[in-house]
VOKOL-23764 format. One line per field, with one value per residue: residue in three letters; x, y, z of N, C-alpha, C, CB in turn. Coordinates in nm, 2 decimals, padded with zeros to 4 digits. Glycine has a CB too. Layout:
BEGIN
residuo	[Ala,...]
n.px	[X,...]
n.py	[Y,...]
n.pz	[Z,...]
ca.px	[X,...]
ca.py	[Y,...]
ca.pz	[Z,...]
c.px	[X,...]
c.py	[Y,...]
c.pz	[Z,...]
cb.px	[X,...]
cb.py	[Y,...]
cb.pz	[Z,...]
//
This chain:
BEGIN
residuo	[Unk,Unk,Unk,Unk,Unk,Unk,Unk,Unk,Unk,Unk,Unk,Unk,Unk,Unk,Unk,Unk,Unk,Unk,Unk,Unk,Unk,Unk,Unk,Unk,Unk,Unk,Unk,Unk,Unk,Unk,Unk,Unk,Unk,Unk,Unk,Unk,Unk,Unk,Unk,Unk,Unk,Unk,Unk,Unk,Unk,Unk,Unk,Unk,Unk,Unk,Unk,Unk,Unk,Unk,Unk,Unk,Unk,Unk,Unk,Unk,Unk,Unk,Unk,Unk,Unk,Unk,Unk,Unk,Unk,Unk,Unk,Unk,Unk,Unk,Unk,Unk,Unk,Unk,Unk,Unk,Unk,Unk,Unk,Unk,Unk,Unk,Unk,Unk,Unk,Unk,Unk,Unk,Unk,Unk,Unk,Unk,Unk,Unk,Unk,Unk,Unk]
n.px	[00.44,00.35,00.11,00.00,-00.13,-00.10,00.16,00.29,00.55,00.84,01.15,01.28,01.26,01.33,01.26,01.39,01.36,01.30,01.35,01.23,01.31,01.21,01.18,01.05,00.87,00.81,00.90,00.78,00.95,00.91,00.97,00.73,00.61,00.39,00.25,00.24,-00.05,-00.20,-00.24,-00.35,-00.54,-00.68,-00.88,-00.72,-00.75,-00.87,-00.94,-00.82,-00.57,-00.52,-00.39,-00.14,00.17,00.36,00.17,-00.11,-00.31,-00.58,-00.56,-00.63,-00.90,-00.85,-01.11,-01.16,-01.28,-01.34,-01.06,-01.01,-00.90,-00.95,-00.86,-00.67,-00.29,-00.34,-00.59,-00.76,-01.04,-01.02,-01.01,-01.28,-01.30,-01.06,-00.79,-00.53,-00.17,00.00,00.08,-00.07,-00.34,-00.37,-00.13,-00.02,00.14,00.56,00.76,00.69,00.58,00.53,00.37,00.44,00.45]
n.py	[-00.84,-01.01,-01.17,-01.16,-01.35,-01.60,-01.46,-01.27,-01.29,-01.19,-01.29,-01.28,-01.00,-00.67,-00.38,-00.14,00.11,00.48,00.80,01.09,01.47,01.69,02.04,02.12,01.91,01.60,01.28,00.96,00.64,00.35,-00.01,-00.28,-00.59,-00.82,-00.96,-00.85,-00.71,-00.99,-01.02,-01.16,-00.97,-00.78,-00.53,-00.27,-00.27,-00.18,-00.39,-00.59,-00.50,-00.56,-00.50,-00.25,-00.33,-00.21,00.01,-00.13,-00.06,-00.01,00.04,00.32,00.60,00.98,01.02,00.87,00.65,00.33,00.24,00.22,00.15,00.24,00.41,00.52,00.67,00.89,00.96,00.80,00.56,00.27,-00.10,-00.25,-00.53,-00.64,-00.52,-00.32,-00.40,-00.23,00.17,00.28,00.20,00.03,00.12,00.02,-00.16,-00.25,00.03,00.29,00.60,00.82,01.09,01.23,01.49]
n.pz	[00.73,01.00,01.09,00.84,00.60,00.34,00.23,-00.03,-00.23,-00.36,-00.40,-00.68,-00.74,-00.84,-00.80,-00.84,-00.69,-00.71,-00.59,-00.69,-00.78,-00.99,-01.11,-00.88,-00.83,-00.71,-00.74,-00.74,-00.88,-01.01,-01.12,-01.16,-01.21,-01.31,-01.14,-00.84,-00.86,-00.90,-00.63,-00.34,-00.16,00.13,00.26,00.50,00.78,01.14,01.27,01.15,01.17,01.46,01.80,01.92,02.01,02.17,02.33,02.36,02.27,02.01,01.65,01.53,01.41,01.42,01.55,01.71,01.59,01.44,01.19,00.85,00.59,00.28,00.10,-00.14,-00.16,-00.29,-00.28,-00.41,-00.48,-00.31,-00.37,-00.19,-00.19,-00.30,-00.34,-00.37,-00.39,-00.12,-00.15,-00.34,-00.56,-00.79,-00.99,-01.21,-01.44,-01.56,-01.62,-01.39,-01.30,-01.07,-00.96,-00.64,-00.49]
ca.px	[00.35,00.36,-00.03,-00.03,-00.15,-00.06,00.20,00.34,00.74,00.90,01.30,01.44,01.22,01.43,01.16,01.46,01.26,01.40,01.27,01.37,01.29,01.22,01.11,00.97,00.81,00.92,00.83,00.85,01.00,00.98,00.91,00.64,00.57,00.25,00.22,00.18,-00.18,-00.23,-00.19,-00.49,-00.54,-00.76,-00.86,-00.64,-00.87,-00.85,-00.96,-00.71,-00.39,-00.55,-00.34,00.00,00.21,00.40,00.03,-00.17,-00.46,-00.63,-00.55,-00.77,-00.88,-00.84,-01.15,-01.15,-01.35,-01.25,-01.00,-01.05,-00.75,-01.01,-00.84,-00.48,-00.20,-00.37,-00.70,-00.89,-01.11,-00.94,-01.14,-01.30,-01.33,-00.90,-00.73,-00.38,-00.09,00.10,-00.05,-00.12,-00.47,-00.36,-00.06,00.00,00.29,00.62,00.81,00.58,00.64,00.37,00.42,00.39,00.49]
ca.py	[-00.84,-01.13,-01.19,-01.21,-01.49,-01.58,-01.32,-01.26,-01.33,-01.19,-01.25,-01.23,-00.89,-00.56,-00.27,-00.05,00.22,00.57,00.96,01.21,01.56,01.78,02.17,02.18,01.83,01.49,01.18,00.82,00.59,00.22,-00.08,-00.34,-00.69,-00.82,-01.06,-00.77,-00.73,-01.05,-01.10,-01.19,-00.93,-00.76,-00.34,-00.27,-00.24,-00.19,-00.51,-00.66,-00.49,-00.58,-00.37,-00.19,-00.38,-00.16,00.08,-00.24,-00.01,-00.02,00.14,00.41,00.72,01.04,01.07,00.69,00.54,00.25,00.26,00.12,00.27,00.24,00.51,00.52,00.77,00.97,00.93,00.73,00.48,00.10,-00.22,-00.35,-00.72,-00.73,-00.39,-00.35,-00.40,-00.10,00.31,00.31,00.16,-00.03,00.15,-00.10,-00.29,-00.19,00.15,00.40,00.76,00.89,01.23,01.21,01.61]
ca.pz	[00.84,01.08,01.07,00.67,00.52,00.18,00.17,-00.20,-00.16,-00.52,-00.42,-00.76,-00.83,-00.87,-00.82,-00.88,-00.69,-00.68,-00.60,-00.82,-00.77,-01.09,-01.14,-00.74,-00.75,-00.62,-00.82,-00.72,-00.98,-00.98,-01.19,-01.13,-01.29,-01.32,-01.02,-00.77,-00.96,-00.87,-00.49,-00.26,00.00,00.20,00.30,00.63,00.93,01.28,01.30,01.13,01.28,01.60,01.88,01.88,02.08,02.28,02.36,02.39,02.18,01.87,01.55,01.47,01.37,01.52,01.67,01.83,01.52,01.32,01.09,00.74,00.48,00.14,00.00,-00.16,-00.08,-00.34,-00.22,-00.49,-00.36,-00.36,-00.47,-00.11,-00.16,-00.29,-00.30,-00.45,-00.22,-00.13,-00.11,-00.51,-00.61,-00.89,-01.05,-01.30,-01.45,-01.64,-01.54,-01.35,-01.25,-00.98,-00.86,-00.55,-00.42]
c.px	[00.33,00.20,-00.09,-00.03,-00.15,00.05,00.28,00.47,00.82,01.05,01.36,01.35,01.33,01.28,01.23,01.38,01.39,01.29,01.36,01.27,01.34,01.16,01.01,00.90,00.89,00.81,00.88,00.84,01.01,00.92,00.88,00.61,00.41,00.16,00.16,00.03,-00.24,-00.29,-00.33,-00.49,-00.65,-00.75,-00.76,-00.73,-00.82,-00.84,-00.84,-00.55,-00.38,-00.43,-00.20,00.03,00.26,00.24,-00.03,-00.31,-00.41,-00.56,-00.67,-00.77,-00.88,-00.91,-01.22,-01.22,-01.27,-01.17,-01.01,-00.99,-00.87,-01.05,-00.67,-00.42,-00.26,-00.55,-00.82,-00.91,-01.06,-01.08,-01.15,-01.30,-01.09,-00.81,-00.61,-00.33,-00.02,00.00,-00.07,-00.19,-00.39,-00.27,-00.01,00.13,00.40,00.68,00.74,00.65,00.54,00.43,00.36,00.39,00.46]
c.py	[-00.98,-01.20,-01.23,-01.33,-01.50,-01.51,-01.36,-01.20,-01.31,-01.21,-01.22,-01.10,-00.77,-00.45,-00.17,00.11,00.35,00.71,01.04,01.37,01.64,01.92,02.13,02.05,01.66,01.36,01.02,00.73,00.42,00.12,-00.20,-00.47,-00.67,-00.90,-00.93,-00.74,-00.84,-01.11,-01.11,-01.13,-00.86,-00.59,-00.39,-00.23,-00.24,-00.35,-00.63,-00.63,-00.50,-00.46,-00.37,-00.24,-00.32,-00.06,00.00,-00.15,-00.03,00.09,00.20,00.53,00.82,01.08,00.98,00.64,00.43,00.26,00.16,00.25,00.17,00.32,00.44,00.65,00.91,00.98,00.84,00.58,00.32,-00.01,-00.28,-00.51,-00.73,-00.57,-00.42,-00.33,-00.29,00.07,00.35,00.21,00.11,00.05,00.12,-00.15,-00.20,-00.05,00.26,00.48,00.78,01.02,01.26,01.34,01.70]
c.pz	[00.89,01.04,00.95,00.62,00.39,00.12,00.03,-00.19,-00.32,-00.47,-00.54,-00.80,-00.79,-00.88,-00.86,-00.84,-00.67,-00.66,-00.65,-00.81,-00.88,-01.12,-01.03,-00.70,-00.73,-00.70,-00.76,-00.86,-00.94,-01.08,-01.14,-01.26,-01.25,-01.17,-00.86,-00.75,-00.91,-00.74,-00.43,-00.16,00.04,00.28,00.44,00.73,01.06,01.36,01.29,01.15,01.41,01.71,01.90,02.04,02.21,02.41,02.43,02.35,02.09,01.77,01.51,01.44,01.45,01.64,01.71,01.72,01.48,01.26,01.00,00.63,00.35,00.06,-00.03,-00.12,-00.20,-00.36,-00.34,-00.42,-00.44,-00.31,-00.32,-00.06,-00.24,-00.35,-00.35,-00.31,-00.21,-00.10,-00.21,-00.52,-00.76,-00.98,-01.21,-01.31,-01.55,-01.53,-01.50,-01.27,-01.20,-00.88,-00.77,-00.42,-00.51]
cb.px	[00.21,00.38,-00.08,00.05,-00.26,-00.15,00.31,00.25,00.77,00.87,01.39,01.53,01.06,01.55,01.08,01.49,01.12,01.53,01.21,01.38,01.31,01.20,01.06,00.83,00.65,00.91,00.87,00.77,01.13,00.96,00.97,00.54,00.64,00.21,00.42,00.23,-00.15,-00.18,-00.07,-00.52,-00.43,-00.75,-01.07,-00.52,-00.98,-00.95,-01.06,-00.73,-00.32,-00.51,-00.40,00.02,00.27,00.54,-00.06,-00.14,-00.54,-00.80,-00.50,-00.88,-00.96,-00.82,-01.21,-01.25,-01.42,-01.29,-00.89,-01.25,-00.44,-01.09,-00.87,-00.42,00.02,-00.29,-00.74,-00.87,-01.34,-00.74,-01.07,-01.35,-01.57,-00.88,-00.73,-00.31,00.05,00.17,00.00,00.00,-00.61,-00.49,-00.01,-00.03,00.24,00.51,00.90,00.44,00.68,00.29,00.43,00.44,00.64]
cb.py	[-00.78,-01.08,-01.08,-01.15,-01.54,-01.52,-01.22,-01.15,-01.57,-01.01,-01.35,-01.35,-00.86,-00.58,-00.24,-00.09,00.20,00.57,01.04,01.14,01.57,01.72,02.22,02.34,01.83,01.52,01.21,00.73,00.65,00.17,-00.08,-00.23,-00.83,-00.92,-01.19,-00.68,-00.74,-01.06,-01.03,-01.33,-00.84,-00.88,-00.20,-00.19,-00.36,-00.11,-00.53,-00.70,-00.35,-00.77,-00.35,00.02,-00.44,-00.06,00.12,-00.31,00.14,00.00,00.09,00.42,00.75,01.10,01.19,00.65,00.58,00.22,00.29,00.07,00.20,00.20,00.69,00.50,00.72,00.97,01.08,00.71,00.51,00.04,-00.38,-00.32,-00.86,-00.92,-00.34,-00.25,-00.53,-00.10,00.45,00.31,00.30,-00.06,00.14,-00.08,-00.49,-00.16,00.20,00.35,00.89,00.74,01.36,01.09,01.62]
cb.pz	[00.79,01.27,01.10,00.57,00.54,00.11,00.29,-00.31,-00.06,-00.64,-00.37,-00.92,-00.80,-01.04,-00.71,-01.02,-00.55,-00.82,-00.46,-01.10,-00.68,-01.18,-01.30,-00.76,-00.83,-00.38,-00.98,-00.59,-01.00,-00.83,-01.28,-01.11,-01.25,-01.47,-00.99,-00.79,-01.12,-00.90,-00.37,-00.21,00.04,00.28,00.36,00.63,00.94,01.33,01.23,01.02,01.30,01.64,02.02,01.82,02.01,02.22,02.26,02.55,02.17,01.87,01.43,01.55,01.31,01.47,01.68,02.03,01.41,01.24,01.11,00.72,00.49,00.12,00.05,-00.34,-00.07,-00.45,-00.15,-00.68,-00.34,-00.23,-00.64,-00.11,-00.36,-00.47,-00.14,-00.60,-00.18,-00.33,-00.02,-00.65,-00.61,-00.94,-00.98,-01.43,-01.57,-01.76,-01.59,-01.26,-01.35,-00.83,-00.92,-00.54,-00.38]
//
């Protein structure tokens, strides 16, 4: 993201991510150091994706409010003042399986 300040730059990491689909559901696969855990960031706001370039509007919700993503892709509520990076609320470290279908 152009706009990101601080951003957290792993080149030699290997997330080795993969989806694997077993008996009907669909799982994402990847492995995570510790430094991710770490990074300094901030909820995603309207505010701070300021406006969609080609549109020249705001990000928001469907029915014109704010948008403020302080949930994850599985809706539990992420840490307002430094939020994990990514659409998993603190996943952790090591090889993680999150079924995500």
């Amino acid at each position: 993201y152009v706009k990101e300040t601080n951003p957290l730059i792993l080149s030699d990491a290997d997330p080795a991510p993969e989806t694997v689909e077993t008996e009907g559901h669909v799982s994402f696969r990847l492995t995570l150091g510790p430094a991710p855990q770490k990074a300094a960031t901030t909820l995603v706001t309207t505010e701070r994706l300021g406006r969609a370039k080609v549109a020249d509007l705001p990000y928001e919700n469907p029915d014109g409010s704010p948008l403020k993503i302080n949930t994850d892709y599985f809706g539990n509520a992420r840490n307002d003042t430094n939020p994990a990076p990514g659409p998993f609320e603190h996943p952790g470290a090591g090889r993680i399986v999150l079924r995500v279908w």
